[in-house]
C-alpha positions in Angstrom: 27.4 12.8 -1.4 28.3 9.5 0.3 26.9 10.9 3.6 23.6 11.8 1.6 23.4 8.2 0.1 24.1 6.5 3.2 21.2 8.6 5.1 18.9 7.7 2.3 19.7 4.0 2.9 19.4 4.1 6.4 16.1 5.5 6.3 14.6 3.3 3.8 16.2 0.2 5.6 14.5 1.8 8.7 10.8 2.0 7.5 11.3 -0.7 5.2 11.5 -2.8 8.7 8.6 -0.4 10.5 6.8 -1.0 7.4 6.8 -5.1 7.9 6.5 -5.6 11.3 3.0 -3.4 11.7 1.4 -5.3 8.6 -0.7 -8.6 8.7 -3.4 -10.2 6.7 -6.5 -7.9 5.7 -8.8 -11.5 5.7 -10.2 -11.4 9.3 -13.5 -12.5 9.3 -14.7 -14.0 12.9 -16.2 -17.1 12.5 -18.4 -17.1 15.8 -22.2 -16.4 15.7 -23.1 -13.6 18.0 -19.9 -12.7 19.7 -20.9 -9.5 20.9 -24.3 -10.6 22.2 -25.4 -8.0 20.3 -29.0 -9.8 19.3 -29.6 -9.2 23.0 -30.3 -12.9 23.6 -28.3 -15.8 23.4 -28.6 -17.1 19.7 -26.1 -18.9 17.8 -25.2 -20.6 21.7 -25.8 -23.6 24.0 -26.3 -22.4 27.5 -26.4 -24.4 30.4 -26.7 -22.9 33.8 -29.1 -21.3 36.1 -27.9 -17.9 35.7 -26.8 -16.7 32.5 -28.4 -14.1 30.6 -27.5 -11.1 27.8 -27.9 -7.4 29.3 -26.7 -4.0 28.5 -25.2 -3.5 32.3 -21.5 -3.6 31.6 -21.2 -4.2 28.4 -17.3 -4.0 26.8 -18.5 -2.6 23.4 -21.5 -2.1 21.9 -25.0 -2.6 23.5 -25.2 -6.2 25.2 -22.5 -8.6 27.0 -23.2 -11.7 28.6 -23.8 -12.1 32.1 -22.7 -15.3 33.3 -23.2 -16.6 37.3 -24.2 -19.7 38.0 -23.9 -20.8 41.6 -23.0 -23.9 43.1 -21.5 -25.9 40.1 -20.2 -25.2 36.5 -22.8 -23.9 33.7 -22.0 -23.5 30.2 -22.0 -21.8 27.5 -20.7 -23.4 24.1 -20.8 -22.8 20.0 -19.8 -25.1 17.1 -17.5 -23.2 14.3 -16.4 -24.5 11.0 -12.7 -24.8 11.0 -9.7 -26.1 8.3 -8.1 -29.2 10.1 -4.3 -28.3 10.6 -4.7 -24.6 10.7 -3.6 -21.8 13.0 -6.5 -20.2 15.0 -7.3 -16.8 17.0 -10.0 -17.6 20.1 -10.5 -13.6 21.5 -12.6 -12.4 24.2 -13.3 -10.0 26.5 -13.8 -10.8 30.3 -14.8 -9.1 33.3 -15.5 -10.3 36.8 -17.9 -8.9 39.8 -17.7 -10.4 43.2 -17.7 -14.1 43.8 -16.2 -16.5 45.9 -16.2 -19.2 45.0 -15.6 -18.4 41.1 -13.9 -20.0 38.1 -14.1 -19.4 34.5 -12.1 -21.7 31.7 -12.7 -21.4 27.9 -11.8 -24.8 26.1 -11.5 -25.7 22.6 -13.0 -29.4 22.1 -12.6 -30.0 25.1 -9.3 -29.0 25.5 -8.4 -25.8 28.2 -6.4 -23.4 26.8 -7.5 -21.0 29.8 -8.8 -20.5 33.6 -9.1 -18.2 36.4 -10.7 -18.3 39.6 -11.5 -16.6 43.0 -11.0 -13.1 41.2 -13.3 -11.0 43.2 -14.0 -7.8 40.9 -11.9 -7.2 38.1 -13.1 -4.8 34.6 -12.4 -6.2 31.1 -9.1 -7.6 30.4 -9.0 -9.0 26.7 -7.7 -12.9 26.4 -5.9 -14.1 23.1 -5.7 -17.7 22.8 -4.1 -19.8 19.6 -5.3 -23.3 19.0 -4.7 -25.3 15.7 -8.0 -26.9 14.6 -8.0 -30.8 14.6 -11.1 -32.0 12.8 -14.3 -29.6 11.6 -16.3 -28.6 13.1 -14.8 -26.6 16.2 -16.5 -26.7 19.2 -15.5 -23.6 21.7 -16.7 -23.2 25.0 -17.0 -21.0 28.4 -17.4 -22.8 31.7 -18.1 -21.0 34.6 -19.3 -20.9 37.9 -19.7 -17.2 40.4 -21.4 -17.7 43.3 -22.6 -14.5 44.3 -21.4 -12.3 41.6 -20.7 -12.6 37.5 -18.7 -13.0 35.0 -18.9 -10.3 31.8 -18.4 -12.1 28.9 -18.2 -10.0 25.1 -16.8 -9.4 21.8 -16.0 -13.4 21.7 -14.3 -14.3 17.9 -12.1 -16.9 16.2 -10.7 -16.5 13.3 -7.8 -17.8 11.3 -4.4 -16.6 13.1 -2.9 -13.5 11.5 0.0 -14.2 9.0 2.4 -12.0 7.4 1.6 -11.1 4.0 4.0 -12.1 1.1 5.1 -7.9 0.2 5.6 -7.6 4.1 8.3 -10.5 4.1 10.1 -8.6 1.2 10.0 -5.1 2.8 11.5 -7.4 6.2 14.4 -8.9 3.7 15.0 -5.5 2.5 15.4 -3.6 5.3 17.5 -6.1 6.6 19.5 -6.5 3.8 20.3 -2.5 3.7 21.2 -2.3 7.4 23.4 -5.3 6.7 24.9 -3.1 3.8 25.5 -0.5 6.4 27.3 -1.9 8.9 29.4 -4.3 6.3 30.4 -0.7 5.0 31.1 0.7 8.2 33.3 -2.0 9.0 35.5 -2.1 6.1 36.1 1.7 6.8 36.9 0.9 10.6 
């Protein structure tokens, strides 16, 4: 019987734990205008450069991604968000590179660079997470980028509040933790 009970309470310590650490908050909602390009044009962003448009070439997901390319000096493309002041942000995106060298690309948050690359020949999607705390609202996010003779796939662009654990899966954590601790203090005292 004590062999049955302590099986039981390993495995509901065990995916108690599993349980907590695969849950986060079910409130995502991205707060950016057009992230996917999916309008096939550029709307809901200020673009600046000589060659930047919206196609369905390589797009990551869905029918449209933004081609961005412009040569000999930094273009721009750049979208105001309403943010809470003080809060924990999610800036997402995918990115993909063809030819080009010289070639940089840096994504800023007023102002701020929270990531570049450069000089990365051709490269296919690699998704970029970034976490910023928002100062004052509105946010301001922005791509800079400059590919001489090839471009840069930008898509599925989003920001959203950060994920958080929920309240029940903090108790599922303290309880699985509080059964394996019950396990080994009992494993111990029979040692």
């Amino acid at each position: 019987m004590k062999k049955i009970t302590r099986r039981l309470a390993m495995a509901a310590s065990a995916m108690a734990l599993m349980l907590s650490l695969g849950t986060t908050s079910a409130f995502a909602l991205n707060l950016v205008t057009n992230g996917g390009f999916e309008t096939g044009d550029f709307s809901g962003w200020v673009k600046n450069g000589s060659f930047m448009y919206v196609n369905g070439d390589n797009p990551l997901s869905g029918s449209f991604a933004a081609a961005l390319g412009t040569p000999g000096g930094l273009g721009s493309l750049t979208q105001t968000i309403n943010t809470l002041p003080g809060f924990l942000y999610e800036l997402s995106f995918g990115l993909a590179t063809s030819g080009g060298n010289p070639s940089e690309f840096h994504a800023l948050v007023n102002g701020t660079p929270l990531f570049s690359t450069a000089n990365d020949g051709n490269s296919p999607y690699s998704f970029v997470s970034l976490f910023f705390t928002a100062g004052a609202s509105p946010t301001e996010i922005s791509f800079l980028e400059r590919n001489d003779i090839g471009a840069f796939s930008l898509d599925n662009v989003s920001a959203d509040l950060a994920p958080v654990p929920e309240p029940s899966t903090l108790l599922l954590l303290g309880i699985g933790l509080l059964g394996a601790g019950f396990l080994r203090k009992r494993a111990q005292k029979k040692a």
